[in-house]
C-alpha positions in Angstrom: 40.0 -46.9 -26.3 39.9 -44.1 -28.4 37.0 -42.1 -26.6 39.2 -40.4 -24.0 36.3 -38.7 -22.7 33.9 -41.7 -22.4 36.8 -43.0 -20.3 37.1 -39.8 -18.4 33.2 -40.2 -17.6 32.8 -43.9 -16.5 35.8 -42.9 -13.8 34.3 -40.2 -12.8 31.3 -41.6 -12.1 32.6 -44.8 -10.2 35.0 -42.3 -8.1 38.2 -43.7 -9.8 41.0 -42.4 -7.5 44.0 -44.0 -9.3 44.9 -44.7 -12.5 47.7 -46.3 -14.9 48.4 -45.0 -18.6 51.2 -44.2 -20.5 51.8 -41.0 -20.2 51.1 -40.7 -24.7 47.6 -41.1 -23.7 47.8 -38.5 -20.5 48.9 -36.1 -23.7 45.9 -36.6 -25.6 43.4 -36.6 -23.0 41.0 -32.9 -23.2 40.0 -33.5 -19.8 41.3 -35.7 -16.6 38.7 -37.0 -13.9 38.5 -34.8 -11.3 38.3 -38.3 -9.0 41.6 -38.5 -10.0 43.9 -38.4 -7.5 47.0 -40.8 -8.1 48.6 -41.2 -11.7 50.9 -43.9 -12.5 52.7 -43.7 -15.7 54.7 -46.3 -17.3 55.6 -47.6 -21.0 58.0 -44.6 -22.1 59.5 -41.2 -20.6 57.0 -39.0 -18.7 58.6 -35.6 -20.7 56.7 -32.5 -20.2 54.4 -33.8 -18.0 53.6 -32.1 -14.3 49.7 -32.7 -13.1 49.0 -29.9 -10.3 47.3 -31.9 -7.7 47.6 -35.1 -8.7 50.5 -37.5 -7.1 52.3 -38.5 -10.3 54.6 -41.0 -10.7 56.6 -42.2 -13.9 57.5 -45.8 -13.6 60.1 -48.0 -15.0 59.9 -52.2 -15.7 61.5 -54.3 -17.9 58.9 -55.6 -20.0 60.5 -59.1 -20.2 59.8 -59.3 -16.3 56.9 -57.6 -15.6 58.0 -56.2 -12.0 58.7 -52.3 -11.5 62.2 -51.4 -10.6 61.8 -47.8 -10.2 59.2 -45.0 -9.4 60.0 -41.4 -9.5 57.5 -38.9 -7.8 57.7 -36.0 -10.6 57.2 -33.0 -8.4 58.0 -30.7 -11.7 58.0 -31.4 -15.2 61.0 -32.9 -16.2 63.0 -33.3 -19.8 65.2 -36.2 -21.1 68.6 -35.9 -23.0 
């Protein structure tokens, strides 16, 4: 999707609580649902990013299995070395 606004729309209007993106596409996003109330991140490192009021969380999976192995609550934003 490259309308990030059209998709911004259609879950606000449906009352989209939760959501799962990488967090590249978090970064380019003008504008988050305000229905928003759970983020899920996955696909790469969450750097930079802290959403006040929103739960967070920056997953991690092994693509070849498909099944999450860990989930970290980012209370702050947070760097990688």
């Amino acid at each position: 999707m490259t309308n990030t606004n059209m998709l911004v729309d259609i879950m606000d209007k449906y009352q989209i609580t939760t959501g799962f993106f990488t967090p590249s596409l978090i970064r380019v996003m003008q504008k988050l649902p305000k229905s928003i109330k759970k983020l899920v991140m996955g696909g790469e490192p969450a750097n930079g990013l802290f959403l006040e009021g929103i739960d967070s969380y920056n997953m991690y999976a092994l693509s070849e299995s498909g099944l999450v192995l860990l989930a970290f609550l980012l209370d702050k934003s947070y760097e990688t070395v």
